[in-house]
C-alpha positions as CSV (number, residue, x, y, z in Angstrom):
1,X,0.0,0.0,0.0
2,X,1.0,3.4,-0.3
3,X,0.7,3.7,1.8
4,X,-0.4,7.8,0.7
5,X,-0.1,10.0,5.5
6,X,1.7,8.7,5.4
7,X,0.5,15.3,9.9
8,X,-1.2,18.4,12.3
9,X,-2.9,18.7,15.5
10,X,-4.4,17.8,18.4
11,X,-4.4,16.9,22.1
12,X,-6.6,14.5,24.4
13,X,-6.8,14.0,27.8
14,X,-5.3,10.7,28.3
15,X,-8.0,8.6,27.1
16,X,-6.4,5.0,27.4
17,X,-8.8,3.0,30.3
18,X,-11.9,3.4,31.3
19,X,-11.8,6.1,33.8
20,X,-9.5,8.0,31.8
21,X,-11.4,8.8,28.7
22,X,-14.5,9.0,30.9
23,X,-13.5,12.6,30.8
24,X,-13.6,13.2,27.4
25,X,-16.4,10.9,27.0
26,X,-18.9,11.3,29.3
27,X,-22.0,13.0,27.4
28,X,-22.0,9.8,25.0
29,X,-21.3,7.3,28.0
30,X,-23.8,9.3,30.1
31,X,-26.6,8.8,27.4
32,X,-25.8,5.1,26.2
33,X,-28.8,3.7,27.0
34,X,-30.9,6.1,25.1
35,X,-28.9,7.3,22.5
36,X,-26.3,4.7,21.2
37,X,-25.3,5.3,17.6
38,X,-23.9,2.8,15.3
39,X,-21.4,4.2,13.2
40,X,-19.7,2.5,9.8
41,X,-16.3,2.8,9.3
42,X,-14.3,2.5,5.7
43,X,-10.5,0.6,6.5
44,X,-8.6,-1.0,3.9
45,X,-9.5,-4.2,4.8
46,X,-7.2,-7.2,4.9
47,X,-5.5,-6.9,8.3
48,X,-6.2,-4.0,9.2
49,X,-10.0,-5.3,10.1
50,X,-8.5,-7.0,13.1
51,X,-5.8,-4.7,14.4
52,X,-8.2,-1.9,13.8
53,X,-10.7,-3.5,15.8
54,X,-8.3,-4.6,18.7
55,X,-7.0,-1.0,18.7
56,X,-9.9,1.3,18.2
57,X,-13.5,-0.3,17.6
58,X,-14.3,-2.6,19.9
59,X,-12.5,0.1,22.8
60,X,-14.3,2.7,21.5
61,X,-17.5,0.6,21.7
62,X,-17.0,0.0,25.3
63,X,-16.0,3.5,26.2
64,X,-19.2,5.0,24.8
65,X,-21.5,2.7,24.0
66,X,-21.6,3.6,21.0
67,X,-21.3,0.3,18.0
68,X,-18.5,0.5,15.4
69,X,-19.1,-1.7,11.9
70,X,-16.0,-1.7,9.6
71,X,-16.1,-2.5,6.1
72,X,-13.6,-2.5,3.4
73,X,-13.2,0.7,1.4
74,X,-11.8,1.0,-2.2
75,X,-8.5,1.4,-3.0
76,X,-9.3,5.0,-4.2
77,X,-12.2,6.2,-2.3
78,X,-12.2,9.9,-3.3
79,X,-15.0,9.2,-6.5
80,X,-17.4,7.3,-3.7
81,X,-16.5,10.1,-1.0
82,X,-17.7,13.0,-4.2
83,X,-20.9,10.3,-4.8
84,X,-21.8,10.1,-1.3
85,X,-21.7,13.7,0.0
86,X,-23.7,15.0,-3.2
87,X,-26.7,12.2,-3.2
88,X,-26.6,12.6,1.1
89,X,-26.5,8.8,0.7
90,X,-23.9,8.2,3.5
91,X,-22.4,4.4,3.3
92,X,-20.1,5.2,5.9
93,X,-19.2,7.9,8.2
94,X,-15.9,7.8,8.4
95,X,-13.0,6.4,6.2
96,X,-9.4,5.9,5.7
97,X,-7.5,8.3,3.3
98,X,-4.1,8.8,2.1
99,X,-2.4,12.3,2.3
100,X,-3.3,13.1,-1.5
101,X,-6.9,12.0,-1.5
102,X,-7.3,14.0,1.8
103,X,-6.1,16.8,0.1
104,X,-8.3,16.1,-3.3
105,X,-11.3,15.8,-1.2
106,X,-10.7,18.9,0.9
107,X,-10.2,21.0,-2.0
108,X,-13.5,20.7,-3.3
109,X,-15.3,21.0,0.2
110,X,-16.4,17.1,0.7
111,X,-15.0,16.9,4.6
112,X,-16.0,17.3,7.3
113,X,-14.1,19.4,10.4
114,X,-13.0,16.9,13.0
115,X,-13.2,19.2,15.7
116,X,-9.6,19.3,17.7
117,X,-6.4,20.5,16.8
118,X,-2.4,19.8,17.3
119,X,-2.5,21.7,19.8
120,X,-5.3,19.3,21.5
121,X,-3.2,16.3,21.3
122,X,0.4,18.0,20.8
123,X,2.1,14.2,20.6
124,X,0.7,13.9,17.8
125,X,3.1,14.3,14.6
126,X,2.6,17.8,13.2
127,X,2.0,16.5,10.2
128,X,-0.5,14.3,10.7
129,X,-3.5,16.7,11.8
130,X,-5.2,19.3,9.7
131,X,-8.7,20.6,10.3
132,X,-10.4,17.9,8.7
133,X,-7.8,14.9,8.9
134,X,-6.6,12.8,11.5
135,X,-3.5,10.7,10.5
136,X,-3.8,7.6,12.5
137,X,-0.1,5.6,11.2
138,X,2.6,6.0,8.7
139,X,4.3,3.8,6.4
140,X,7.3,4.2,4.8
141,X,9.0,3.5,1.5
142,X,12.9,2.3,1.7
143,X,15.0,0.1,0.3
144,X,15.6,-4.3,1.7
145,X,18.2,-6.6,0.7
146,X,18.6,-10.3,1.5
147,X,21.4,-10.6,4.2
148,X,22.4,-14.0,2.7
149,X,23.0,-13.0,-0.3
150,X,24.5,-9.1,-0.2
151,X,28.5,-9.3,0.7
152,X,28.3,-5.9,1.4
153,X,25.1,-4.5,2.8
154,X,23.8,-1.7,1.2
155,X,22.8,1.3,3.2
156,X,21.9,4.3,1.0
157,X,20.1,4.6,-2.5
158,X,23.8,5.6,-4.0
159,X,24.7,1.7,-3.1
160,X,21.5,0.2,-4.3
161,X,22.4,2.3,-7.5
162,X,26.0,1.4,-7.6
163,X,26.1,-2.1,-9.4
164,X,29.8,-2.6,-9.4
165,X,30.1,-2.6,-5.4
166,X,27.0,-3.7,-4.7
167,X,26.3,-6.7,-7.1
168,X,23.0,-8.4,-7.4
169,X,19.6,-8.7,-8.7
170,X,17.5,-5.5,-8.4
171,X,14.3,-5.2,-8.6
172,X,12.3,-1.5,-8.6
173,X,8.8,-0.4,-8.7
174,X,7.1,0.4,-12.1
175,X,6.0,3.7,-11.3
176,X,7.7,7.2,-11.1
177,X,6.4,7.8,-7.7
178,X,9.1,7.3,-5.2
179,X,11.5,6.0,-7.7
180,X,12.4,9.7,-9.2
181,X,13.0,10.0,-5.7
182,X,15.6,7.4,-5.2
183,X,17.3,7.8,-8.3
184,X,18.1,11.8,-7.0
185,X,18.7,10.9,-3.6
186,X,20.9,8.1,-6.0
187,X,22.6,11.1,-7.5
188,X,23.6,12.8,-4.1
189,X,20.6,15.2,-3.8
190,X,19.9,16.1,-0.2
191,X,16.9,14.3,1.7
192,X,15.9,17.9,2.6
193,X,16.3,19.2,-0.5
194,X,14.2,16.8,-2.8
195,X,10.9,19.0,-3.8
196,X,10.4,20.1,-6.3
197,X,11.7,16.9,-7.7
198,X,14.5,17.6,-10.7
199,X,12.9,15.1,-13.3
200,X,15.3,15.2,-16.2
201,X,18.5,14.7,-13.6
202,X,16.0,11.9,-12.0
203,X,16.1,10.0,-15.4
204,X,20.0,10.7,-16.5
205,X,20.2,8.5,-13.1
206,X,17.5,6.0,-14.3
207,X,19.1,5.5,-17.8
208,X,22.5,4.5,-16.1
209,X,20.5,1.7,-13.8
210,X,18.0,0.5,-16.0
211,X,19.5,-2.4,-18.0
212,X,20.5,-3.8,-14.3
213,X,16.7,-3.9,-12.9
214,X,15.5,-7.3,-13.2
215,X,12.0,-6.8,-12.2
216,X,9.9,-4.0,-12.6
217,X,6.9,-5.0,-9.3
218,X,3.5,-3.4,-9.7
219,X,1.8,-4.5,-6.2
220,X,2.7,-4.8,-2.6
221,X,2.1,-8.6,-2.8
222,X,4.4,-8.9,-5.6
223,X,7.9,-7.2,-3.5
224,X,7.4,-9.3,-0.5
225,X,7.1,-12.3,-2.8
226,X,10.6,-11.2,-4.6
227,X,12.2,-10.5,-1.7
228,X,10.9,-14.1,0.2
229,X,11.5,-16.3,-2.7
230,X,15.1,-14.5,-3.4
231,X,14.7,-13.9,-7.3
232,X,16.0,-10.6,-6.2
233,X,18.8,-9.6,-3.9
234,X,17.6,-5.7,-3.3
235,X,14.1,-3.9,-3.6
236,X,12.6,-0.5,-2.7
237,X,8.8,-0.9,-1.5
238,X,6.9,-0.6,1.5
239,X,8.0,-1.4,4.9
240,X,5.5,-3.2,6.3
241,X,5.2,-5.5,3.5
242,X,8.7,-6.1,3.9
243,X,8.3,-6.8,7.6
244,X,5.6,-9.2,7.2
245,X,8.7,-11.3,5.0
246,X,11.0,-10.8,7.5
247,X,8.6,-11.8,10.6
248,X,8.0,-15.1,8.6
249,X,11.6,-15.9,8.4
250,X,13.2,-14.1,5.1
251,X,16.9,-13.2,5.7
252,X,16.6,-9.7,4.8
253,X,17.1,-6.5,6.5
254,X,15.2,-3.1,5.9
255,X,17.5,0.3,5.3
256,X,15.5,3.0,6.4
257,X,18.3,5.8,5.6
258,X,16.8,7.9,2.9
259,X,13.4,6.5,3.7
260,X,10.3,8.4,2.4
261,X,7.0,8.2,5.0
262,X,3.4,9.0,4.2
263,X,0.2,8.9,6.5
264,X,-2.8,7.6,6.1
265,X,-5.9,8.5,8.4
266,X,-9.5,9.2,9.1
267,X,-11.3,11.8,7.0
268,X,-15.3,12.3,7.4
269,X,-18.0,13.1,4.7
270,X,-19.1,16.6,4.8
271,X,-23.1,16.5,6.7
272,X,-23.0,12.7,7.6
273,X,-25.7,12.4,9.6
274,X,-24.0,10.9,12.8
275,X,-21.1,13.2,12.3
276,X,-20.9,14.2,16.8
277,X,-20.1,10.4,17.2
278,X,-17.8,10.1,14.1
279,X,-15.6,12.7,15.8
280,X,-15.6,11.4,19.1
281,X,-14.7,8.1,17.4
282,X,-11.5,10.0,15.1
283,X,-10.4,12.1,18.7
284,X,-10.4,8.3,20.2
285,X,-8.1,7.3,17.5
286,X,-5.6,9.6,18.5
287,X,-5.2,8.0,22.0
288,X,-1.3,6.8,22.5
289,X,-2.0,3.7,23.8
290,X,-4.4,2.9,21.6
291,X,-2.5,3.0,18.5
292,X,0.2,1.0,20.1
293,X,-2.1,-2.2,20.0
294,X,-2.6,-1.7,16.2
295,X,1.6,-2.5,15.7
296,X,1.1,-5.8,17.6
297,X,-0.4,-6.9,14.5
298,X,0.4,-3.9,11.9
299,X,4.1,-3.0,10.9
300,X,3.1,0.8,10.3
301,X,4.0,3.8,12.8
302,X,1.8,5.2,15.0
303,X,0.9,9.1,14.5
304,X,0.9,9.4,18.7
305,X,4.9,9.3,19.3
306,X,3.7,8.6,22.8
307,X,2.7,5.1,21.5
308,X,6.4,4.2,22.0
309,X,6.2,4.5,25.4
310,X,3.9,1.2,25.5
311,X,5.6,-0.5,22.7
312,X,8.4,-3.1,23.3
313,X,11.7,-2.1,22.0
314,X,12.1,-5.0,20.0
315,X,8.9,-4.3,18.2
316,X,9.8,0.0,18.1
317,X,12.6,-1.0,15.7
318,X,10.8,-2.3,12.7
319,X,8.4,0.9,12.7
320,X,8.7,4.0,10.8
321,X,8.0,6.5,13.4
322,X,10.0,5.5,15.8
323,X,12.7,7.9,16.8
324,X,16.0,6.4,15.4
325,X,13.6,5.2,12.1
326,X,12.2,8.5,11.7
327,X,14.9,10.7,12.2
328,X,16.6,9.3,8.8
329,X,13.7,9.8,6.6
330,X,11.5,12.7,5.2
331,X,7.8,13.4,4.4
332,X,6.8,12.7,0.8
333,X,5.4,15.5,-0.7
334,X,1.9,14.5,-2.1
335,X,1.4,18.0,-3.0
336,X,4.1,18.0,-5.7
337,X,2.9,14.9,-7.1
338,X,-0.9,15.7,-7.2
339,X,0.4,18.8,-9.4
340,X,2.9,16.3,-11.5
341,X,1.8,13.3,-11.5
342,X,0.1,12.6,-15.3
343,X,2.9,14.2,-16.9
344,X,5.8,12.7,-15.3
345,X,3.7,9.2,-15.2
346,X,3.5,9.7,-19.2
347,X,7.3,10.3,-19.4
348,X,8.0,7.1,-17.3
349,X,6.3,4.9,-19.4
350,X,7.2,6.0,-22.8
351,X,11.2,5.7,-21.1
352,X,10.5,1.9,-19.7
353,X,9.8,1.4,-23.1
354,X,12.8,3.0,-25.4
């Protein structure tokens, strides 16, 4: 996934047990008996049903009263978001989005305000709150190499691009997103210093690597099966699909120098009709102890850097936000992208193709 968040505001008391978000909640736990709402909730289904559930619905449920049904959202909701708010026929009233379909919705007025700030919840990562968005865990794009195979272990894009010292099958991901990225971060351009991306100098990079890449992956599913089976020695993708290899017994090791992080996170449809709840219910999801249950099961980083205080060390270390991860990579920017994306996804093709 792409994972999109991936980050701005806000600030609860410390709703973790019972008698702490009492506080917060007591209105909806003081009217439960006559006034439970049932809320529906868009995820992206797969695992994050479960860990969601452990982490947020079924807590939420006992905190207020108030019942939680998840279903499984689109891959790109922003077309049934635009359907749903315009016919006031509301499927769901709250739902996962990426950074860039937060900020397509937002743009043309189809969220709602989730009522708190960063400065409500000020553990939260800046990033990761806006007035109506509520990043909830960030994933991270970086680079994995099989430990049995690499002599020497590649820890920067320049090694993964230098195929004299660093020998082996490559594989890369068939789309310009991230991978103009890497090949200028390749070509010694500053983390900091990426946007606005440098296109043609991105493909003078790409040209000298290209006859080297032996797969091209499309999907998630499809770079943790090349890194498990080994047909490739080193791949960029997504962190936690790598993890998942890794926790199932693939020699391989994740560089997160250079990394690139997104969010993803709750967004609500402007006038649901149960809109109070579906805030309470998005201010919930900001609760640090909360979103550490979620990485018992998820490999993604939790938006609360407070979570780290609950999560075992062992477990800190193979998530993005976690302070020595996080402090080596950057913020994608989805802005620059939404503004470039046809264009430099027309040039990439046409140049896999000469």
């Amino acid at each position: 996934m792409m994972f999109d968040s991936k980050l701005n505001r806000r600030s609860l008391l410390k709703l973790t047990g019972g008698a702490a978000m009492t506080g917060v909640f007591a209105p909806a736990i003081i009217g439960r008996a006559a006034a439970a709402t049932q809320i529906t909730v868009a995820d992206p289904g797969g695992p994050f049903g479960p860990a969601w559930r452990k982490a947020f619905y079924d807590p939420f449920e006992k905190a207020t009263g108030n019942k939680v049904v998840n279903v499984a959202r689109e891959a790109e909701p922003t077309a049934q978001f635009k359907a749903m708010v315009e016919t006031k026929s509301y499927t769901w009233d709250v739902c996962t989005l990426t950074l860039s379909a937060r900020d397509i919705l937002a743009a043309q007025g189809l969220l709602d305000p989730i009522g708190f700030t960063h400065a409500d919840v000020p553990q939260l990562m800046p990033e990761a709150v806006s007035a109506n968005y509520m990043g909830t865990d960030v994933y991270s794009t970086v680079l994995a190499y099989r430990t049995d195979r690499m002599k020497n272990a590649p820890t920067s894009w320049t090694d993964f691009f230098n195929v004299e010292k660093f020998p082996g099958r490559r594989a890369m991901r068939k789309n310009p997103i991230d991978t103009i990225e890497q090949a200028l971060l390749a070509d010694g351009v500053p983390l900091d210093k990426l946007y606005p991306l440098d296109v043609e100098r991105a493909f003078k990079v790409l040209d000298k690597i290209k006859q080297h890449v032996a797969v091209w992956w499309t999907g998630g599913a499809q770079s943790t099966q090349l890194l498990q089976s080994g047909e490739v020695d080193m791949i960029p993708g997504w962190n936690a699909r790598f993890q998942a290899a890794i926790d199932g017994g693939t020699p391989a090791k994740i560089v997160w120098n250079q990394g690139l992080y997104s969010i993803e996170g709750w967004g609500m449809p402007k006038g649901g009709p149960r809109a109070e709840v579906a805030r309470q219910f998005v201010r919930f999801c900001s609760d640090p102890k909360q979103q550490a249950i979620y990485t018992e099961i998820l490999a993604y980083g939790p938006t609360n850097l407070d979570a780290y205080k609950t999560i075992p060390t062992e477990r800190a270390r193979s998530l993005p936000t976690s302070p020595e991860n996080l402090k080596q990579m950057a913020i994608a920017n989805e802005g620059w992208w939404s503004a470039n994306r046809s264009a430099v996804t027309e040039k990439f093709n046409s140049w896999l193709l000469s």
